[in-house]
C-alpha positions in Angstrom: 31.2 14.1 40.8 31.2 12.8 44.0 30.6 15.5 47.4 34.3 15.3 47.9 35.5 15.8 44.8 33.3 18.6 44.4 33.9 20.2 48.1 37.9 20.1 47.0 37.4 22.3 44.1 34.9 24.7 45.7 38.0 25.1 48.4 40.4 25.7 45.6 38.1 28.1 43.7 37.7 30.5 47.2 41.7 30.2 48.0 43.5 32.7 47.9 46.4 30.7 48.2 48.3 30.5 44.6 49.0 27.1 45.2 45.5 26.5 44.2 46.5 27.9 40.9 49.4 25.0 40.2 46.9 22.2 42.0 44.1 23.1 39.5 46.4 23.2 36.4 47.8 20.4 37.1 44.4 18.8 37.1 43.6 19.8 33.9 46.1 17.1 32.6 44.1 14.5 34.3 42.5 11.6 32.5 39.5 11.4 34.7 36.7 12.7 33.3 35.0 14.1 36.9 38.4 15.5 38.0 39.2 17.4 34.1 35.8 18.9 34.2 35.8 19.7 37.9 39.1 21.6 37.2 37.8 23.1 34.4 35.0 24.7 35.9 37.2 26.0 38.8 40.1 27.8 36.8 36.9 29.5 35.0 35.6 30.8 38.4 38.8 31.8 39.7 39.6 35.3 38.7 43.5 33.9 37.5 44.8 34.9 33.8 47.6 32.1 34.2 44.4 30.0 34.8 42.1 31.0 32.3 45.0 30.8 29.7 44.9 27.1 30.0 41.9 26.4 29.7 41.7 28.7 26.5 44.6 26.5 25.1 42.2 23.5 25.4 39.1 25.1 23.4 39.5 23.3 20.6 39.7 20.1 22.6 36.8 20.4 24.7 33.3 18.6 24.0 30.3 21.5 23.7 29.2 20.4 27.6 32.5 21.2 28.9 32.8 24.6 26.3 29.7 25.7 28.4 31.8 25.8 31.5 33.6 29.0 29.7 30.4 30.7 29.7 30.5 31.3 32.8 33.5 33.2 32.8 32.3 35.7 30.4 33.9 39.1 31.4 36.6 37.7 33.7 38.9 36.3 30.9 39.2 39.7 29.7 42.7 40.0 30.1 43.5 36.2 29.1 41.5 36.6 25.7 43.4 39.6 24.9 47.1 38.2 25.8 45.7 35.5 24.0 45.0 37.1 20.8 48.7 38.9 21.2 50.2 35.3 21.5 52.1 34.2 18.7 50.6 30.6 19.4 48.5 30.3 16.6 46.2 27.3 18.2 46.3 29.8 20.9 45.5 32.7 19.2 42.8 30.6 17.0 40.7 29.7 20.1 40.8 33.1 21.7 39.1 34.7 17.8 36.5 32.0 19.0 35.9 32.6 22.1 36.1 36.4 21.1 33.8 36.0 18.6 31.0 34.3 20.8 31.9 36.5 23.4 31.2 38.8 21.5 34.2 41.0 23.4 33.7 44.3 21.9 36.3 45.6 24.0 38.6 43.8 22.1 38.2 45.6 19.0 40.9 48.2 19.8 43.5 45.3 20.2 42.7 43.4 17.3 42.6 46.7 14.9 45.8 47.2 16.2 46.8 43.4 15.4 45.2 43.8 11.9 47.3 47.1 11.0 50.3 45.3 11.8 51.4 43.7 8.0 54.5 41.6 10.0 52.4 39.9 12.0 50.9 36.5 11.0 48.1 36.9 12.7 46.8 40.1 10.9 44.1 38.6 8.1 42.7 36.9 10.8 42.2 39.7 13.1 41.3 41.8 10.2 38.5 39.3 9.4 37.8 39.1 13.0 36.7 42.9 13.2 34.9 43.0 10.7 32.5 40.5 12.0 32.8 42.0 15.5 31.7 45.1 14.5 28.9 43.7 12.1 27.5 41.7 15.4 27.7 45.7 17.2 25.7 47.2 14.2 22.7 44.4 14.5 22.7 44.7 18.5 22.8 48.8 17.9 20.2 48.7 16.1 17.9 45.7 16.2 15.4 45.2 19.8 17.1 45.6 22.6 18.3 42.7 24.9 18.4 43.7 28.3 19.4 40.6 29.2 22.6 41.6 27.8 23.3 44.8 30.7 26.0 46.5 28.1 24.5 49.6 26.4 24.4 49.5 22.9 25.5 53.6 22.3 28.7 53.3 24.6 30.3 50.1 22.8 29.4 52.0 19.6 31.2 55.0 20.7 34.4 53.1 22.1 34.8 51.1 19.4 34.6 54.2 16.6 37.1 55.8 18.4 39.3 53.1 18.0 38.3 53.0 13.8 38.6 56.4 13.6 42.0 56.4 14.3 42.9 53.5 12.2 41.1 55.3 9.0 43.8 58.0 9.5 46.7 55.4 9.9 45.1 54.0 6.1 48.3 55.5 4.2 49.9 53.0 6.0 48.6 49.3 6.7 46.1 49.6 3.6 43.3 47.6 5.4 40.3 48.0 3.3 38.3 45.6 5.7 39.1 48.4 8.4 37.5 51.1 6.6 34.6 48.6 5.9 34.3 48.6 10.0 34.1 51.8 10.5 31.3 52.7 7.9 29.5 49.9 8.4 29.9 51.4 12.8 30.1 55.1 11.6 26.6 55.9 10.3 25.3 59.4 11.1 27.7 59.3 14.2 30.7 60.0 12.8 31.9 63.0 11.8 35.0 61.8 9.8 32.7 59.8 7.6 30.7 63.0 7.0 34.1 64.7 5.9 35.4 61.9 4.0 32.3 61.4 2.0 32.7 65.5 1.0 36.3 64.9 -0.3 36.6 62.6 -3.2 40.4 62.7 -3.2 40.4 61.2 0.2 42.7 58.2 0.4 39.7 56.0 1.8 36.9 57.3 -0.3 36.7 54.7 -2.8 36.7 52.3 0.2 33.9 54.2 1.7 31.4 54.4 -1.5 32.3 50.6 -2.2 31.7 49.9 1.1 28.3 51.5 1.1 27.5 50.0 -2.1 27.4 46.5 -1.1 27.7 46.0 2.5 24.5 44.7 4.1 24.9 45.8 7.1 22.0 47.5 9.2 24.1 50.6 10.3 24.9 51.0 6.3 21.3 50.8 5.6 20.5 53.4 8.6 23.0 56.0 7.1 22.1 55.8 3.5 18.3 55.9 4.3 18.7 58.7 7.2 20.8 60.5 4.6 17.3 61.4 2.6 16.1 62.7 5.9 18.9 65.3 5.8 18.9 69.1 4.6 21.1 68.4 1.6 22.2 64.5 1.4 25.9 64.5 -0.3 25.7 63.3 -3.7 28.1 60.5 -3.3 25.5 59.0 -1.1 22.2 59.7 -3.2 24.6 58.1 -6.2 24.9 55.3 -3.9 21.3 55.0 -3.3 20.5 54.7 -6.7 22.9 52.0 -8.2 21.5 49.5 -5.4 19.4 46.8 -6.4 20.0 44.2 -3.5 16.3 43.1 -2.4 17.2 43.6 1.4 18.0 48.0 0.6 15.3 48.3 -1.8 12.8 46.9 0.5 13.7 49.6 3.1 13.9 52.1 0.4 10.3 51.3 -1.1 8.9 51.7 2.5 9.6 55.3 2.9 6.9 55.6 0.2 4.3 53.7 2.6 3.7 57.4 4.3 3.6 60.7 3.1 7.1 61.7 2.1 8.4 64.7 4.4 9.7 67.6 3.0 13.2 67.2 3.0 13.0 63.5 2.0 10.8 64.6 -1.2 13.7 67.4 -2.1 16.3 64.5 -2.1 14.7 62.3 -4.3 13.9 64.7 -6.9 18.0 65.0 -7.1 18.2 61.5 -8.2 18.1 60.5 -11.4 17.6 56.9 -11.8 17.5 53.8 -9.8 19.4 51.1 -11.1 16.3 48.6 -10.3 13.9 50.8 -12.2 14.2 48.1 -15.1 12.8 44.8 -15.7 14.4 41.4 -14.9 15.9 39.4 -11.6 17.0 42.6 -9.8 14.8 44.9 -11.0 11.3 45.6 -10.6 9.5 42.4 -12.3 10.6 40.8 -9.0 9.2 43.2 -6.5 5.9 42.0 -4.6 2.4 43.6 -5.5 3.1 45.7 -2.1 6.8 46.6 -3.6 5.4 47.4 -7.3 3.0 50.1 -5.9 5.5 51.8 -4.0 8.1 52.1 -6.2 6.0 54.3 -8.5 5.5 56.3 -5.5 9.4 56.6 -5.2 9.5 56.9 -8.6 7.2 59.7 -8.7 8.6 61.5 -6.2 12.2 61.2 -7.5 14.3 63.0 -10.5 13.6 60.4 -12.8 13.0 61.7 -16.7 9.3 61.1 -17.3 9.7 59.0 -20.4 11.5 56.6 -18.3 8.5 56.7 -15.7 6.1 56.7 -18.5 7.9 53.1 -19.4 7.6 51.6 -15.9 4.0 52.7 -15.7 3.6 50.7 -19.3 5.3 47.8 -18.2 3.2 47.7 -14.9 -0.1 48.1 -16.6 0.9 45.7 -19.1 2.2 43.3 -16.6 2.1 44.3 -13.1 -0.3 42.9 -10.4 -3.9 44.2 -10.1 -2.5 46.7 -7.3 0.2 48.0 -9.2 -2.0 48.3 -12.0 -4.1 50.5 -10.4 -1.1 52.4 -8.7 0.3 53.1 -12.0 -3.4 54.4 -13.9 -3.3 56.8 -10.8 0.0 57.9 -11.2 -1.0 58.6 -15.0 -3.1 61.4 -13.6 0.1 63.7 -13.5 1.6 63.0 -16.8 -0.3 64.4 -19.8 0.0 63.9 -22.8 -0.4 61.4 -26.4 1.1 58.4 -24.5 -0.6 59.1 -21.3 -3.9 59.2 -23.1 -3.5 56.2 -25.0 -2.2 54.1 -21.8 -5.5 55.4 -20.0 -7.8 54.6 -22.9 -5.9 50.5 -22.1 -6.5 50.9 -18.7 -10.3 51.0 -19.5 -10.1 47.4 -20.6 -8.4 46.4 -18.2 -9.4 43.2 -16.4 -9.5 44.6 -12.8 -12.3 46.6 -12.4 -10.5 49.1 -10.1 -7.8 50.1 -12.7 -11.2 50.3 -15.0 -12.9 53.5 -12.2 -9.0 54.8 -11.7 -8.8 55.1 -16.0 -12.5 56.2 -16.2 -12.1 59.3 -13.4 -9.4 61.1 -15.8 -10.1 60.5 -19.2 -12.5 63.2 -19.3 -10.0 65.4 -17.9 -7.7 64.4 -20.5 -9.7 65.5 -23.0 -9.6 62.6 -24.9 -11.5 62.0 -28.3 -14.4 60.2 -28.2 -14.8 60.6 -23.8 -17.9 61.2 -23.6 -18.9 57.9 -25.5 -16.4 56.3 -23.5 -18.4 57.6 -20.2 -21.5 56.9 -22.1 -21.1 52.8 -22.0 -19.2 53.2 -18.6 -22.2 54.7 -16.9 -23.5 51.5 -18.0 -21.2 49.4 -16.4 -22.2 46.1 -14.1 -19.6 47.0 -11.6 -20.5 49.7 -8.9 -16.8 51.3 -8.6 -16.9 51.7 -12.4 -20.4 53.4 -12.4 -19.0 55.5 -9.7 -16.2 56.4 -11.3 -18.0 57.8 -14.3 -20.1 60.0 -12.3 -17.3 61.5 -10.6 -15.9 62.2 -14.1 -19.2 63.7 -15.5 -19.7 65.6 -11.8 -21.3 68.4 -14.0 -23.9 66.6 -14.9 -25.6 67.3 -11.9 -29.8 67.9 -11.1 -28.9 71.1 -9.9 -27.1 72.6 -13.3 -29.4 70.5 -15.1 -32.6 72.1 -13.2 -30.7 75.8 -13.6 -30.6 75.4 -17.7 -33.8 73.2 -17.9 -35.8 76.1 -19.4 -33.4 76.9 -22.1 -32.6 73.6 -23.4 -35.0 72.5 -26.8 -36.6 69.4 -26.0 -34.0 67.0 -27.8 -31.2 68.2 -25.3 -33.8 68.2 -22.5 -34.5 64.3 -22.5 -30.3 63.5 -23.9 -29.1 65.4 -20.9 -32.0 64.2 -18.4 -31.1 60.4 -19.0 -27.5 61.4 -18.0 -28.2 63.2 -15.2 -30.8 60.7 -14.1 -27.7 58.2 -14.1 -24.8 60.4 -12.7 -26.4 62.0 -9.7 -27.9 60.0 -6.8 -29.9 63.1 -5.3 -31.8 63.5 -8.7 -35.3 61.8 -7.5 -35.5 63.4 -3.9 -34.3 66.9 -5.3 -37.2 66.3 -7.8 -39.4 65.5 -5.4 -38.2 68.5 -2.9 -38.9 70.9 -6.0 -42.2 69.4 -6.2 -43.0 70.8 -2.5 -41.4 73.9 -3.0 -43.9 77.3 -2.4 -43.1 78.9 -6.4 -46.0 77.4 -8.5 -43.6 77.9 -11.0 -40.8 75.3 -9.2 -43.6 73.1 -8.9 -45.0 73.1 -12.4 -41.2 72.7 -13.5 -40.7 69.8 -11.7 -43.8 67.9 -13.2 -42.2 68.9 -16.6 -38.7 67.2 -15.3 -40.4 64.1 -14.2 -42.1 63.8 -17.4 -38.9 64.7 -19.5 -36.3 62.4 -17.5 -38.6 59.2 -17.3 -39.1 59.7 -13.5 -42.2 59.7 -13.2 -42.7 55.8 -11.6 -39.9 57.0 -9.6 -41.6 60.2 -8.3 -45.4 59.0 -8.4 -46.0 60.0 -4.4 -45.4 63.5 -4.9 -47.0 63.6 -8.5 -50.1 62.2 -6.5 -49.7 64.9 -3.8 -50.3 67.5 -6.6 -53.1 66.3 -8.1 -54.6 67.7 -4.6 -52.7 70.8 -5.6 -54.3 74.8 -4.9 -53.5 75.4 -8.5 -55.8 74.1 -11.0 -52.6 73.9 -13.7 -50.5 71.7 -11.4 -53.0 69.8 -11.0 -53.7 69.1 -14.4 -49.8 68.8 -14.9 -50.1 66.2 -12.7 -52.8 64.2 -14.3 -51.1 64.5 -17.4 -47.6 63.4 -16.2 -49.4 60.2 -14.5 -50.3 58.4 -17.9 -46.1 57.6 -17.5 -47.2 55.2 -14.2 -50.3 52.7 -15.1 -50.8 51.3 -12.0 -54.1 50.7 -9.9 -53.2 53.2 -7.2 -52.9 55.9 -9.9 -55.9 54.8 -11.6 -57.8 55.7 -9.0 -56.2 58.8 -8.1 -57.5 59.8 -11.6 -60.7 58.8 -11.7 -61.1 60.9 -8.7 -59.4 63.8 -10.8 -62.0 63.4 -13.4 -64.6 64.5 -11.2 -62.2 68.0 -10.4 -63.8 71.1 -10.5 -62.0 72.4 -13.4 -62.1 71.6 -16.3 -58.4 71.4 -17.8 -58.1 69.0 -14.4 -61.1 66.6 -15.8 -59.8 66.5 -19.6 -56.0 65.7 -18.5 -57.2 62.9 -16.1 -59.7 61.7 -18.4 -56.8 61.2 -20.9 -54.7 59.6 -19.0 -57.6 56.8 -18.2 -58.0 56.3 -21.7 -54.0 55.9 -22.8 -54.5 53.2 -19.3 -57.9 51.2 -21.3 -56.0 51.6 -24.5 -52.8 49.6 -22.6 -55.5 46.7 -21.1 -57.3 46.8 -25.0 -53.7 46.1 -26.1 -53.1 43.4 -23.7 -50.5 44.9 -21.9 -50.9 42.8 -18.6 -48.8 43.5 -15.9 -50.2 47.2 -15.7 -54.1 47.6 -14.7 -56.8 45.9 -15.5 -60.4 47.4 -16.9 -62.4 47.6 -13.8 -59.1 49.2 -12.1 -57.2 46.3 -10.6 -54.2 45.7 -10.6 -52.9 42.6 -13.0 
């Protein structure tokens, strides 16, 4: 445009003259591309609803350059979009729902509810349609991040707008406008009283509307109420019904994730009043197609909810049958709770299972199931290559501690001794330093028990430093206890300790050392290598 051109229209747009008005429309009819889009821009800027009309008139014509020029007049066609949407022009009227639409003109909800109601107006399905998506593009900006580019507050348009729904759910007797109820749920949320009231009284003319509504609309404000609703003192049934007969993947998502933290109080009381979840069964929409994340959490939900516990018993099967390691594991935790035949017998799977997590989950309960044959089963699990299994076991057979062992040692016969040593050996780390404690304790008695339970548990390689201590003992009898338990450890360092021994003063000392130097010769005679040699070195 050349600086002429260009200076003209900046002297129309600033006149206050309404001549300027007639001169700029009448440039919109021009052919000249410079002067059309010139005018265009300068009916946008002037604050003129004759003005803005026309250029609304041409939306449909204009290339997406010049429909940027309307941008700019965002919030001063106002009043043009809104006789515009009252015209009975319908190219008019179409490219004011445009404009409206990506406008986004909240405002203009009120009007068009009012157009939609009206059944003798040609225009209604269109409005109708046209709220709807209005107030879907209010729900995502009320509740999604904020843009503060975008100065309107969220809460206010909310607030003005449900006014204007409110009143039109009280005129339903009259323009039957299902999409208008739609509105105002999908707005309403927690917000709205009326919604609260209506969802109380089933013989409300709009409650089927409401429930459907809530059923299948994905909006984010429907979403908000139904999952606040478990948050309340005493959700209404209608909505907990709700709840569970949707399977769409964007609600259940949101659903499972209240089972990522610990479920509060009132949220826990809500579930257990729901009885089923239409998703709790296998196939497209039901659990089979939630992730590995998903599959754990709903048996969290589920466990937390109403649900019989055969039917829960079923999705635990399927899940350990099926489900993905995680799950697995989730669901042989979950087992813990249930008793029972079928419990058992899904734990003793669990055992086999491939992942060795779900293998330590299975192993930690079936003790506490009482199951036949558990203590084999711990037996060979004790046994186990993998270090979460092994763990597992011990935490099962947590009796089997050195200290009960130690406290029943002396009334145990010798079979049970060494049977319950080798278990205790295997279940509790702090066996060989508690031994080895007891060996420093002041009781001579403690001390000459703890030589026995080295001997008797096959500890003695383990605890040969404080078996060597001893054999420097004050008391001739540990000593010689001592000597006696070192024929288990052949190696040079304990040869020579007993040679020394053999020259002890007493005599019980000498004979016990001496023996266990000739069991050593008759291991060398033998030719097991590996252990000492004959003149005391080690092979």
């Amino acid at each position: 445009m050349n600086t002429g051109l260009a200076t003209t229209f900046e002297r129309l747009v600033a006149s206050r003259n309404n001549a300027a008005n007639s001169v700029l429309l009448a440039a919109l009819e021009s052919t000249d591309t410079a002067v059309y889009d010139g005018a265009l821009k300068a009916v946008i800027a002037r604050r003129n609803k004759t003005g803005h009309l026309a250029a609304l008139q041409k939306w449909h014509q204009l290339s997406p350059e010049q429909r940027e020029f309307l941008q700019e007049g965002r919030g001063r066609m106002s009043g043009a979009l809104r006789d515009a949407v009252l015209s009975e022009d319908d190219q008019l009227f179409a490219n004011a729902c445009e404009l409206v639409e990506e406008f986004k003109e909240f405002d203009l909800i009120a009007t068009l509810v009012t157009l939609a109601e009206n059944q003798k107006s040609q225009h209604a399905e269109a409005a109708n349609d046209l709220v709807l998506r209005l107030v879907q593009q209010l729900s995502e900006m009320a509740h999604g991040p904020r843009d503060y580019q975008d100065r309107r507050d969220p809460e206010s348009l909310c607030r003005f707008v449900l006014e204007s729904l409110e009143r039109s759910v009280e005129r339903f007797r009259t323009h039957k406008r299902s999409e208008l109820i739609e509105a105002f749920v999908t707005l309403g949320g927690s917000r709205s009283n009326l919604l609260q009231q209506i969802l109380d009284e089933p013989h409300h003319p709009c409650y089927l509307t409401v429930i459907n509504t809530l059923t299948n609309s994905q909006s984010p404000g429907v979403f908000k109420l139904l999952l606040q609703s478990l948050e309340s003192k005493m959700a209404p049934l209608s909505l907990l019904n709700v709840i569970s007969k949707r399977d769409d993947p964007e609600f259940v998502t949101l659903l499972l994730e209240l089972a990522k933290d610990e479920l509060s109080a009132k949220t826990a009381k809500n579930l257990k009043r729901i009885r089923s979840f239409v998703w709790l069964k296998p196939g497209k929409r039901g659990y089979d197609s939630f992730d590995e994340q998903e599959q754990a959490l709903c048996i969290k939900l589920v466990a937390a909810s109403g649900v019989k516990p055969d039917e829960f018993l079923d999705l635990l099967e399927r899940l350990l049958h099926r489900g993905t390691p995680h799950a697995r594991w989730a669901a042989c935790e979950a087992l813990a709770s249930i008793p029972g035949d079928r419990g058992n017998q899904l734990v003793l799977n669990a055992i086999e299972d491939s992942d060795v997590n779900v293998q330590a989950a299975a192993t930690r309960q079936i003790r506490d199931r009482h199951v036949p044959g558990a203590m084999s089963i711990l037996l060979r699990q004790i046994d186990s290559p993998y270090e979460v299994v092994r763990d597992a076991t011990c935490h099962a057979l947590s009796e089997f501690s050195f200290a009960n062992y130690l406290a029943g040692f002396e009334g145990l016969h010798d079979d049970a001794r060494r049977t319950t040593g080798a278990l205790v050996k295997k279940v509790d780390p702090k066996t060989v330093p508690s031994v080895l404690k007891e060996m420093k304790e002041k009781s001579r008695r403690r001390r000459l028990r703890a030589v026995e339970v080295s001997e008797v548990m096959g500890l003695v390689p383990e605890v040969v430093e404080g078996l060597l201590a001893l054999l420097e003992d004050e008391d001739h009898m540990i000593r010689a206890a001592s000597a006696d338990a070192l024929q288990f450890c052949p190696t040079a360092k304990v040869q020579n300790a007993l040679r020394q021994a053999a020259n002890d003063p007493n005599a019980s000392v000498q004979n016990a050392a001496k023996s266990s130097l000739t069991i050593f010769d008759e291991l060398v005679t033998q030719g097991h290598v590996g252990v000492v040699s004959s003149v005391g070195g080690q092979a």
